[in-house]
C-alpha positions as CSV (number, residue, x, y, z in Angstrom):
1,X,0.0,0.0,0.0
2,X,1.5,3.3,-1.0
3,X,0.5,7.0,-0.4
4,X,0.0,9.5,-3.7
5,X,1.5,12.5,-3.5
6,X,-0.5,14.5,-1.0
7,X,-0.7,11.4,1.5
8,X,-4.7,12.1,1.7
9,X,-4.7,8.9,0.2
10,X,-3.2,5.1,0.0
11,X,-3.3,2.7,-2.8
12,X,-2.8,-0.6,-4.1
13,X,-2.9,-3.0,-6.7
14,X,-5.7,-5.7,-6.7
15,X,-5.7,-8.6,-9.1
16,X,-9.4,-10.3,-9.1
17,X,-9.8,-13.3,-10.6
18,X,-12.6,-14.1,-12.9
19,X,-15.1,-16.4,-12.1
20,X,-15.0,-17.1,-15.9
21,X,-11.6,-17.1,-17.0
22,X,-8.9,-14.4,-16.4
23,X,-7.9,-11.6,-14.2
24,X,-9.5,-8.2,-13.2
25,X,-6.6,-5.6,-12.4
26,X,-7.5,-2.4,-10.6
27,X,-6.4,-0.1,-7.5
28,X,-7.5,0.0,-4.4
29,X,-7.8,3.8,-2.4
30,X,-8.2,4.3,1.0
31,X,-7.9,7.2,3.1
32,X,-4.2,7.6,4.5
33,X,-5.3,8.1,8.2
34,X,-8.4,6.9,9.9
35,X,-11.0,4.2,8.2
36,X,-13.0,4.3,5.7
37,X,-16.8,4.8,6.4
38,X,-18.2,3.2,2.9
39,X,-16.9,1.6,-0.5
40,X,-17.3,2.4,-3.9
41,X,-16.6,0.6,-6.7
42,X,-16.4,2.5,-10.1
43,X,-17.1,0.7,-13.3
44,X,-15.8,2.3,-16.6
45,X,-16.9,2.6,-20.0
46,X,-15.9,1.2,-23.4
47,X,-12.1,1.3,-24.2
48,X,-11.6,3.9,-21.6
49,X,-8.2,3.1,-19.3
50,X,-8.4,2.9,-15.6
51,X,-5.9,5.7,-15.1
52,X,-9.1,8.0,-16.6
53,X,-10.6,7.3,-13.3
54,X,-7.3,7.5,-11.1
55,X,-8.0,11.3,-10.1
56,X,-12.0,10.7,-8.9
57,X,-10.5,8.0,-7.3
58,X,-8.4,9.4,-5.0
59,X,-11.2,12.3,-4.3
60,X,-13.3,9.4,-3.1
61,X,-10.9,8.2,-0.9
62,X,-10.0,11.4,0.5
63,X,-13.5,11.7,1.2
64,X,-13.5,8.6,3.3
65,X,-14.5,6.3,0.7
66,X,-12.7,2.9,0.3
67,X,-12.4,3.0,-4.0
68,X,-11.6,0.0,-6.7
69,X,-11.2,1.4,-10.3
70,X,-10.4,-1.5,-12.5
71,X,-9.7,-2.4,-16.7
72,X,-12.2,-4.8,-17.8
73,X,-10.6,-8.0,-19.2
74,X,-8.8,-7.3,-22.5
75,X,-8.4,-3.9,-21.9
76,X,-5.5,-2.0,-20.3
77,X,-3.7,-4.2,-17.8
78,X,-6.2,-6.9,-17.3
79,X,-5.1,-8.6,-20.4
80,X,-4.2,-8.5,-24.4
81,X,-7.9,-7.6,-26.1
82,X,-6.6,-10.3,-28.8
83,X,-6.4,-13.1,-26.2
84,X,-9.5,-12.0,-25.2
85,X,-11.2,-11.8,-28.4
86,X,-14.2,-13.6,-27.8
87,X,-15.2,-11.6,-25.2
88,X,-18.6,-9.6,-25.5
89,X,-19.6,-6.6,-24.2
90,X,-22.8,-8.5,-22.0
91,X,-19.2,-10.4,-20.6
92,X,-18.1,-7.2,-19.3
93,X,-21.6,-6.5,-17.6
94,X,-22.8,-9.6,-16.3
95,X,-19.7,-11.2,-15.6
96,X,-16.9,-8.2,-14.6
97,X,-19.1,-5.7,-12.7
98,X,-20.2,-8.7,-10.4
99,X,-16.7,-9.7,-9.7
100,X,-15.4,-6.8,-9.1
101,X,-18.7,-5.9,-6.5
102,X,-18.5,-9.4,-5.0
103,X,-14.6,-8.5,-4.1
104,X,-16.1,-5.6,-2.8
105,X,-18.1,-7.1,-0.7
106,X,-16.0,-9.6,0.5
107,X,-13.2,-7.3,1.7
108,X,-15.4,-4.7,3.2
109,X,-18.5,-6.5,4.7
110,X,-19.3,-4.1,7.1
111,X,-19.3,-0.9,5.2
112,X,-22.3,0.3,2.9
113,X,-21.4,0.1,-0.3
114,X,-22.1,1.8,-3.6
115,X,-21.1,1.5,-6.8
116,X,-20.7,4.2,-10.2
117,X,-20.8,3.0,-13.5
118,X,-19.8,5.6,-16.8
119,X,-21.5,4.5,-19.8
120,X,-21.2,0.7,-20.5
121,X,-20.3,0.3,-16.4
122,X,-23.8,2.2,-15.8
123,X,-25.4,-0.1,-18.2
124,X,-24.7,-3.3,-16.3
125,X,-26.1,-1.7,-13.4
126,X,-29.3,-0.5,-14.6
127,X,-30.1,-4.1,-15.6
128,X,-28.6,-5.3,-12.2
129,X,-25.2,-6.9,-12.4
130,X,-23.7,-6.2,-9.7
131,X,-26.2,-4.2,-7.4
132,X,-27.0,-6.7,-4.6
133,X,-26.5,-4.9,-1.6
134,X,-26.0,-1.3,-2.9
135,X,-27.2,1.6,-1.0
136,X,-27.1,3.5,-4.4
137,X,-26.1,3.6,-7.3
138,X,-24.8,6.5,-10.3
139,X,-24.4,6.8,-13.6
140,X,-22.7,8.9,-15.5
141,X,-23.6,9.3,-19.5
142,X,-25.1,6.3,-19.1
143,X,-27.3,5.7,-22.4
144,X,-28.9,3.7,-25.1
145,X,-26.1,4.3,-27.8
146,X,-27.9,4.6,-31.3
147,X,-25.5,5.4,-33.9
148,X,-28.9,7.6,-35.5
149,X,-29.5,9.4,-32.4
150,X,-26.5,11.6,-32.0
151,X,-27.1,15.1,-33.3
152,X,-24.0,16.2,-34.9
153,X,-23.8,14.8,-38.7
154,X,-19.9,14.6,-38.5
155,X,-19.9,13.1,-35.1
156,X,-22.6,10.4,-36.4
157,X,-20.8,9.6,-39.3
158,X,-17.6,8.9,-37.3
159,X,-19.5,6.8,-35.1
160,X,-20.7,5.2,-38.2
161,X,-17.4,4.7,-39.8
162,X,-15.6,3.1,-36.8
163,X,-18.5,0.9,-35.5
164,X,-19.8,-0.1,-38.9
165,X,-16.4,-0.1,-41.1
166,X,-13.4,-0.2,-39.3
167,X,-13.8,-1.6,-36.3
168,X,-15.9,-4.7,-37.7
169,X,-12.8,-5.1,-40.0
170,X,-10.1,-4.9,-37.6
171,X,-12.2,-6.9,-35.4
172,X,-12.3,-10.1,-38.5
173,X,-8.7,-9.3,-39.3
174,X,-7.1,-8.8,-36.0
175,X,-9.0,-10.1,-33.5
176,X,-9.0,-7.1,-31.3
177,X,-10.1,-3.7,-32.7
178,X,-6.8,-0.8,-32.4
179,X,-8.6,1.8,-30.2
180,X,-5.9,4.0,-30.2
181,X,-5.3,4.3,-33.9
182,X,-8.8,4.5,-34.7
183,X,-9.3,7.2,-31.9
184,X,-11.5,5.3,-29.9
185,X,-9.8,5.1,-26.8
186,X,-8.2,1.7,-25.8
187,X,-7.7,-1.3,-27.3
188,X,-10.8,-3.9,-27.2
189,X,-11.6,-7.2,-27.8
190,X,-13.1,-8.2,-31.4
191,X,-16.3,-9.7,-29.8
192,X,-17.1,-7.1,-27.5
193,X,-16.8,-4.4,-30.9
194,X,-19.2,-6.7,-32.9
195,X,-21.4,-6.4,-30.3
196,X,-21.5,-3.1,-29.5
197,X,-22.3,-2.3,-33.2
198,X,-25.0,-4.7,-33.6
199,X,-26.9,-2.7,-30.6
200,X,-25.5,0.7,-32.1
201,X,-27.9,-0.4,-35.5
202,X,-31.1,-1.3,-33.3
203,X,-33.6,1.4,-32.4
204,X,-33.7,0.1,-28.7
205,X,-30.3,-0.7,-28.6
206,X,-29.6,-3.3,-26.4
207,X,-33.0,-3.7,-25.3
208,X,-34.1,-4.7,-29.0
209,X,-31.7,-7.6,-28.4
210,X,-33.8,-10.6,-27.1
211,X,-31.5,-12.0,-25.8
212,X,-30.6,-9.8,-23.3
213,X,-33.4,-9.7,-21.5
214,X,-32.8,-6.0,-20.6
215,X,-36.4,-4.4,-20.1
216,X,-37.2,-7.4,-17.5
217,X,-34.2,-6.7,-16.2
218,X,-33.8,-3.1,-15.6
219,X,-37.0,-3.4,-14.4
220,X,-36.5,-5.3,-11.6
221,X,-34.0,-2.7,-10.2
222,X,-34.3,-0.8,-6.8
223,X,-32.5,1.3,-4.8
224,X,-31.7,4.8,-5.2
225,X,-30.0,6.0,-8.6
226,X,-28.5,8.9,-9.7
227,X,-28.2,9.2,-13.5
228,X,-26.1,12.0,-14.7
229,X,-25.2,13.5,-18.0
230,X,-24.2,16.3,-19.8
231,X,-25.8,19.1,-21.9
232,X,-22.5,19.0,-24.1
233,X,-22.5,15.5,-24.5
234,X,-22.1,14.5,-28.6
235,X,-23.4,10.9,-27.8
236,X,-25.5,10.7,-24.3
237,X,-28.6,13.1,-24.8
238,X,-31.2,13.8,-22.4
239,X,-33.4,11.6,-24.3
240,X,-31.1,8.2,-25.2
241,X,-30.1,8.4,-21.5
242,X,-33.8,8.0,-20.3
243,X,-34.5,5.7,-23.0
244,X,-32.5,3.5,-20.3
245,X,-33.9,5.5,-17.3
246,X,-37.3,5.1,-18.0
247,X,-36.9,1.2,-18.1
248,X,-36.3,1.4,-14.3
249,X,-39.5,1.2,-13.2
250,X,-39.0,-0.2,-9.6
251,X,-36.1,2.1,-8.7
252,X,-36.1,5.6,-7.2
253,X,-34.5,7.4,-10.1
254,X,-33.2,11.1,-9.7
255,X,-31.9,13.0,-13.3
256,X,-29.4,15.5,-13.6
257,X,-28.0,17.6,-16.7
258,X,-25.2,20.0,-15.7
259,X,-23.9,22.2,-18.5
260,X,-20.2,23.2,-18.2
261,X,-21.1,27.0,-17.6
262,X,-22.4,25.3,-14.1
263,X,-18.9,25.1,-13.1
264,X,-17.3,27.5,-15.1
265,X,-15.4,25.2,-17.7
266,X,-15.5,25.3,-21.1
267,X,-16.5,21.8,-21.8
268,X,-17.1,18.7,-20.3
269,X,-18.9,15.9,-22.5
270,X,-19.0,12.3,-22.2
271,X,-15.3,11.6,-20.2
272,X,-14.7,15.7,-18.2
273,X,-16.8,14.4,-15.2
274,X,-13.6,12.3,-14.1
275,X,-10.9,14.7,-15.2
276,X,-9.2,16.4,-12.5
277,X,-10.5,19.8,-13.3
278,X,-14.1,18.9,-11.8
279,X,-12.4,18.1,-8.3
280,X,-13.9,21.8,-7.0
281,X,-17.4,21.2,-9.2
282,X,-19.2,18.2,-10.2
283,X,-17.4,15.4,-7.5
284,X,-18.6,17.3,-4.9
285,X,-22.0,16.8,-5.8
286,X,-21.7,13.1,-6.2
287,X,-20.1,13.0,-2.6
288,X,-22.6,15.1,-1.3
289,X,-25.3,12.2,-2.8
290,X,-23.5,9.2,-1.5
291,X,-23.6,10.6,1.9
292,X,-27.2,11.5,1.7
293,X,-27.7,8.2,0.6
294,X,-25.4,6.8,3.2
295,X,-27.0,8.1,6.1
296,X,-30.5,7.3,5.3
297,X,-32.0,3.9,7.4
Protein backbone atom coordinates (compact mmCIF):
# COMPACT_ATOMS: atom_id res chain seq x y z
CA UNK A 1 0.00 0.00 0.00
CA UNK A 2 1.53 3.28 -0.98
CA UNK A 3 0.54 7.01 -0.42
CA UNK A 4 0.02 9.52 -3.69
CA UNK A 5 1.51 12.47 -3.50
CA UNK A 6 -0.46 14.54 -0.96
CA UNK A 7 -0.68 11.45 1.52
CA UNK A 8 -4.74 12.06 1.68
CA UNK A 9 -4.71 8.91 0.24
CA UNK A 10 -3.15 5.08 0.00
CA UNK A 11 -3.26 2.69 -2.79
CA UNK A 12 -2.78 -0.57 -4.08
CA UNK A 13 -2.85 -3.03 -6.65
CA UNK A 14 -5.67 -5.73 -6.65
CA UNK A 15 -5.69 -8.60 -9.12
CA UNK A 16 -9.36 -10.32 -9.08
CA UNK A 17 -9.80 -13.34 -10.60
CA UNK A 18 -12.61 -14.05 -12.86
CA UNK A 19 -15.13 -16.43 -12.08
CA UNK A 20 -15.02 -17.10 -15.92
CA UNK A 21 -11.59 -17.14 -16.98
CA UNK A 22 -8.91 -14.37 -16.41
CA UNK A 23 -7.91 -11.60 -14.22
CA UNK A 24 -9.45 -8.19 -13.25
CA UNK A 25 -6.58 -5.63 -12.40
CA UNK A 26 -7.46 -2.40 -10.60
CA UNK A 27 -6.44 -0.09 -7.54
CA UNK A 28 -7.54 0.04 -4.36
CA UNK A 29 -7.82 3.77 -2.38
CA UNK A 30 -8.17 4.32 1.01
CA UNK A 31 -7.89 7.23 3.12
CA UNK A 32 -4.23 7.64 4.50
CA UNK A 33 -5.28 8.09 8.16
CA UNK A 34 -8.38 6.86 9.92
CA UNK A 35 -11.00 4.21 8.23
CA UNK A 36 -12.98 4.26 5.74
CA UNK A 37 -16.77 4.82 6.41
CA UNK A 38 -18.17 3.25 2.91
CA UNK A 39 -16.93 1.57 -0.52
CA UNK A 40 -17.31 2.41 -3.87
CA UNK A 41 -16.56 0.57 -6.73
CA UNK A 42 -16.38 2.54 -10.10
CA UNK A 43 -17.10 0.65 -13.28
CA UNK A 44 -15.82 2.31 -16.57
CA UNK A 45 -16.88 2.59 -20.03
CA UNK A 46 -15.91 1.20 -23.41
CA UNK A 47 -12.14 1.28 -24.19
CA UNK A 48 -11.63 3.86 -21.61
CA UNK A 49 -8.24 3.10 -19.28
CA UNK A 50 -8.41 2.88 -15.62
CA UNK A 51 -5.86 5.69 -15.06
CA UNK A 52 -9.12 7.98 -16.62
CA UNK A 53 -10.62 7.34 -13.31
CA UNK A 54 -7.33 7.55 -11.13
CA UNK A 55 -8.03 11.32 -10.07
CA UNK A 56 -12.00 10.70 -8.90
CA UNK A 57 -10.53 7.98 -7.31
CA UNK A 58 -8.39 9.35 -5.04
CA UNK A 59 -11.18 12.32 -4.34
CA UNK A 60 -13.34 9.40 -3.10
CA UNK A 61 -10.94 8.20 -0.91
CA UNK A 62 -9.97 11.39 0.47
CA UNK A 63 -13.55 11.74 1.17
CA UNK A 64 -13.52 8.61 3.34
CA UNK A 65 -14.48 6.33 0.67
CA UNK A 66 -12.66 2.93 0.29
CA UNK A 67 -12.44 3.03 -4.02
CA UNK A 68 -11.64 0.02 -6.70
CA UNK A 69 -11.24 1.41 -10.32
CA UNK A 70 -10.38 -1.55 -12.46
CA UNK A 71 -9.74 -2.44 -16.66
CA UNK A 72 -12.18 -4.84 -17.76
CA UNK A 73 -10.60 -7.95 -19.24
CA UNK A 74 -8.79 -7.33 -22.54
CA UNK A 75 -8.41 -3.87 -21.93
CA UNK A 76 -5.46 -1.98 -20.33
CA UNK A 77 -3.72 -4.19 -17.80
CA UNK A 78 -6.24 -6.86 -17.28
CA UNK A 79 -5.14 -8.60 -20.38
CA UNK A 80 -4.20 -8.51 -24.41
CA UNK A 81 -7.86 -7.63 -26.14
CA UNK A 82 -6.56 -10.30 -28.77
CA UNK A 83 -6.38 -13.07 -26.19
CA UNK A 84 -9.48 -12.02 -25.25
CA UNK A 85 -11.22 -11.84 -28.43
CA UNK A 86 -14.19 -13.62 -27.76
CA UNK A 87 -15.18 -11.60 -25.19
CA UNK A 88 -18.55 -9.61 -25.53
CA UNK A 89 -19.56 -6.55 -24.24
CA UNK A 90 -22.78 -8.52 -22.00
CA UNK A 91 -19.21 -10.45 -20.64
CA UNK A 92 -18.11 -7.23 -19.26
CA UNK A 93 -21.64 -6.50 -17.62
CA UNK A 94 -22.76 -9.56 -16.31
CA UNK A 95 -19.72 -11.15 -15.64
CA UNK A 96 -16.88 -8.15 -14.59
CA UNK A 97 -19.11 -5.72 -12.66
CA UNK A 98 -20.18 -8.66 -10.41
CA UNK A 99 -16.74 -9.69 -9.72
CA UNK A 100 -15.39 -6.77 -9.10
CA UNK A 101 -18.71 -5.88 -6.49
CA UNK A 102 -18.50 -9.38 -5.02
CA UNK A 103 -14.62 -8.48 -4.10
CA UNK A 104 -16.06 -5.57 -2.80
CA UNK A 105 -18.07 -7.09 -0.68
CA UNK A 106 -16.00 -9.65 0.55
CA UNK A 107 -13.24 -7.32 1.68
CA UNK A 108 -15.42 -4.65 3.25
CA UNK A 109 -18.47 -6.51 4.71
CA UNK A 110 -19.25 -4.07 7.12
CA UNK A 111 -19.30 -0.90 5.21
CA UNK A 112 -22.32 0.26 2.92
CA UNK A 113 -21.43 0.06 -0.33
CA UNK A 114 -22.14 1.79 -3.63
CA UNK A 115 -21.06 1.48 -6.80
CA UNK A 116 -20.74 4.17 -10.22
CA UNK A 117 -20.77 3.04 -13.53
CA UNK A 118 -19.78 5.59 -16.83
CA UNK A 119 -21.47 4.49 -19.81
CA UNK A 120 -21.24 0.67 -20.55
CA UNK A 121 -20.33 0.34 -16.41
CA UNK A 122 -23.83 2.16 -15.79
CA UNK A 123 -25.41 -0.11 -18.17
CA UNK A 124 -24.67 -3.31 -16.30
CA UNK A 125 -26.06 -1.69 -13.35
CA UNK A 126 -29.26 -0.48 -14.62
CA UNK A 127 -30.11 -4.15 -15.64
CA UNK A 128 -28.64 -5.31 -12.21
CA UNK A 129 -25.16 -6.85 -12.40
CA UNK A 130 -23.68 -6.17 -9.67
CA UNK A 131 -26.21 -4.22 -7.44
CA UNK A 132 -26.98 -6.66 -4.59
CA UNK A 133 -26.53 -4.90 -1.58
CA UNK A 134 -25.96 -1.33 -2.91
CA UNK A 135 -27.19 1.62 -1.02
CA UNK A 136 -27.07 3.50 -4.40
CA UNK A 137 -26.08 3.62 -7.33
CA UNK A 138 -24.82 6.45 -10.26
CA UNK A 139 -24.40 6.78 -13.61
CA UNK A 140 -22.70 8.87 -15.53
CA UNK A 141 -23.62 9.33 -19.50
CA UNK A 142 -25.13 6.35 -19.13
CA UNK A 143 -27.33 5.65 -22.36
CA UNK A 144 -28.94 3.74 -25.11
CA UNK A 145 -26.08 4.26 -27.80
CA UNK A 146 -27.87 4.57 -31.34
CA UNK A 147 -25.54 5.44 -33.93
CA UNK A 148 -28.91 7.56 -35.50
CA UNK A 149 -29.46 9.43 -32.38
CA UNK A 150 -26.47 11.56 -31.98
CA UNK A 151 -27.09 15.06 -33.27
CA UNK A 152 -23.96 16.16 -34.90
CA UNK A 153 -23.83 14.76 -38.67
CA UNK A 154 -19.89 14.55 -38.46
CA UNK A 155 -19.87 13.13 -35.07
CA UNK A 156 -22.61 10.40 -36.42
CA UNK A 157 -20.80 9.64 -39.30
CA UNK A 158 -17.62 8.86 -37.29
CA UNK A 159 -19.52 6.80 -35.08
CA UNK A 160 -20.69 5.15 -38.21
CA UNK A 161 -17.35 4.66 -39.75
CA UNK A 162 -15.61 3.10 -36.77
CA UNK A 163 -18.49 0.94 -35.45
CA UNK A 164 -19.83 -0.09 -38.88
CA UNK A 165 -16.40 -0.14 -41.06
CA UNK A 166 -13.37 -0.15 -39.25
CA UNK A 167 -13.83 -1.64 -36.33
CA UNK A 168 -15.87 -4.73 -37.74
CA UNK A 169 -12.77 -5.09 -40.02
CA UNK A 170 -10.14 -4.91 -37.65
CA UNK A 171 -12.18 -6.88 -35.42
CA UNK A 172 -12.26 -10.05 -38.47
CA UNK A 173 -8.65 -9.26 -39.31
CA UNK A 174 -7.08 -8.75 -35.99
CA UNK A 175 -8.95 -10.13 -33.49
CA UNK A 176 -8.98 -7.13 -31.32
CA UNK A 177 -10.12 -3.67 -32.65
CA UNK A 178 -6.75 -0.78 -32.45
CA UNK A 179 -8.60 1.81 -30.20
CA UNK A 180 -5.90 4.00 -30.19
CA UNK A 181 -5.30 4.35 -33.93
CA UNK A 182 -8.84 4.48 -34.69
CA UNK A 183 -9.34 7.24 -31.89
CA UNK A 184 -11.51 5.31 -29.88
CA UNK A 185 -9.78 5.06 -26.81
CA UNK A 186 -8.17 1.72 -25.84
CA UNK A 187 -7.73 -1.33 -27.33
CA UNK A 188 -10.75 -3.88 -27.23
CA UNK A 189 -11.61 -7.24 -27.77
CA UNK A 190 -13.10 -8.18 -31.38
CA UNK A 191 -16.34 -9.73 -29.79
CA UNK A 192 -17.11 -7.06 -27.46
CA UNK A 193 -16.84 -4.35 -30.85
CA UNK A 194 -19.21 -6.73 -32.88
CA UNK A 195 -21.41 -6.38 -30.27
CA UNK A 196 -21.50 -3.11 -29.50
CA UNK A 197 -22.26 -2.29 -33.24
CA UNK A 198 -24.97 -4.68 -33.57
CA UNK A 199 -26.92 -2.73 -30.58
CA UNK A 200 -25.52 0.72 -32.06
CA UNK A 201 -27.86 -0.35 -35.47
CA UNK A 202 -31.09 -1.29 -33.26
CA UNK A 203 -33.57 1.44 -32.44
CA UNK A 204 -33.72 0.07 -28.71
CA UNK A 205 -30.30 -0.66 -28.59
CA UNK A 206 -29.58 -3.33 -26.38
CA UNK A 207 -33.00 -3.67 -25.28
CA UNK A 208 -34.08 -4.68 -29.02
CA UNK A 209 -31.73 -7.61 -28.43
CA UNK A 210 -33.83 -10.58 -27.06
CA UNK A 211 -31.47 -12.00 -25.76
CA UNK A 212 -30.63 -9.84 -23.32
CA UNK A 213 -33.39 -9.67 -21.49
CA UNK A 214 -32.78 -5.97 -20.64
CA UNK A 215 -36.41 -4.41 -20.13
CA UNK A 216 -37.19 -7.41 -17.52
CA UNK A 217 -34.20 -6.69 -16.16
CA UNK A 218 -33.83 -3.13 -15.61
CA UNK A 219 -36.96 -3.43 -14.39
CA UNK A 220 -36.53 -5.33 -11.62
CA UNK A 221 -33.98 -2.74 -10.20
CA UNK A 222 -34.32 -0.82 -6.81
CA UNK A 223 -32.50 1.26 -4.82
CA UNK A 224 -31.68 4.82 -5.18
CA UNK A 225 -30.04 5.99 -8.57
CA UNK A 226 -28.46 8.87 -9.69
CA UNK A 227 -28.15 9.16 -13.53
CA UNK A 228 -26.14 12.03 -14.67
CA UNK A 229 -25.18 13.53 -17.96
CA UNK A 230 -24.17 16.32 -19.84
CA UNK A 231 -25.76 19.14 -21.88
CA UNK A 232 -22.46 19.03 -24.05
CA UNK A 233 -22.51 15.52 -24.45
CA UNK A 234 -22.14 14.50 -28.61
CA UNK A 235 -23.41 10.87 -27.80
CA UNK A 236 -25.53 10.71 -24.26
CA UNK A 237 -28.55 13.10 -24.83
CA UNK A 238 -31.24 13.80 -22.43
CA UNK A 239 -33.38 11.56 -24.27
CA UNK A 240 -31.06 8.23 -25.20
CA UNK A 241 -30.12 8.37 -21.47
CA UNK A 242 -33.83 8.01 -20.35
CA UNK A 243 -34.51 5.69 -23.04
CA UNK A 244 -32.52 3.47 -20.28
CA UNK A 245 -33.88 5.48 -17.25
CA UNK A 246 -37.33 5.09 -17.99
CA UNK A 247 -36.88 1.25 -18.14
CA UNK A 248 -36.29 1.44 -14.28
CA UNK A 249 -39.48 1.21 -13.17
CA UNK A 250 -39.03 -0.18 -9.57
CA UNK A 251 -36.09 2.06 -8.75
CA UNK A 252 -36.09 5.61 -7.21
CA UNK A 253 -34.47 7.44 -10.10
CA UNK A 254 -33.20 11.05 -9.66
CA UNK A 255 -31.95 12.96 -13.27
CA UNK A 256 -29.41 15.55 -13.59
CA UNK A 257 -28.03 17.61 -16.70
CA UNK A 258 -25.23 19.98 -15.70
CA UNK A 259 -23.89 22.22 -18.48
CA UNK A 260 -20.21 23.21 -18.15
CA UNK A 261 -21.06 27.04 -17.62
CA UNK A 262 -22.44 25.28 -14.14
CA UNK A 263 -18.89 25.13 -13.05
CA UNK A 264 -17.32 27.51 -15.15
CA UNK A 265 -15.40 25.18 -17.70
CA UNK A 266 -15.52 25.29 -21.08
CA UNK A 267 -16.49 21.80 -21.77
CA UNK A 268 -17.05 18.70 -20.31
CA UNK A 269 -18.88 15.94 -22.52
CA UNK A 270 -18.95 12.30 -22.22
CA UNK A 271 -15.26 11.62 -20.22
CA UNK A 272 -14.74 15.69 -18.24
CA UNK A 273 -16.79 14.45 -15.22
CA UNK A 274 -13.64 12.31 -14.13
CA UNK A 275 -10.93 14.73 -15.24
CA UNK A 276 -9.15 16.38 -12.50
CA UNK A 277 -10.50 19.80 -13.26
CA UNK A 278 -14.05 18.88 -11.82
CA UNK A 279 -12.43 18.09 -8.31
CA UNK A 280 -13.86 21.84 -7.03
CA UNK A 281 -17.40 21.16 -9.22
CA UNK A 282 -19.17 18.22 -10.24
CA UNK A 283 -17.36 15.43 -7.51
CA UNK A 284 -18.58 17.30 -4.95
CA UNK A 285 -22.03 16.75 -5.84
CA UNK A 286 -21.71 13.10 -6.20
CA UNK A 287 -20.10 12.96 -2.59
CA UNK A 288 -22.65 15.13 -1.26
CA UNK A 289 -25.30 12.21 -2.75
CA UNK A 290 -23.50 9.18 -1.47
CA UNK A 291 -23.62 10.63 1.92
CA UNK A 292 -27.24 11.48 1.75
CA UNK A 293 -27.71 8.16 0.60
CA UNK A 294 -25.38 6.79 3.17
CA UNK A 295 -26.98 8.08 6.10
CA UNK A 296 -30.54 7.27 5.28
CA UNK A 297 -32.02 3.92 7.37
Amino acid sequence: MSNNANSAARSSDVTITSSHGGEIRGTLRIPAHGDPGAVVVIHPATAVPERLYAGFAEYLAQEGFATLSYDYRGTGRSGLPKDHRSLRMRDWMDQDVPDTAEWAATAFPDLSRFAIGHSVGGHALMLGSGVEGLRGMVSVASHAGVTESIPSVTERAKVWLILRVAGPVAARVLGYIPGRKLGLGEDIPAAAMLEWGGWSRKPGYFFDDPTMNAACRASQVTGPVLSIGFSDDPWATPQQIEAITDRLTSADVERRTYSPVDFGVASIGHMGFFRRGQREGLWPEVVAWLRDRQSER
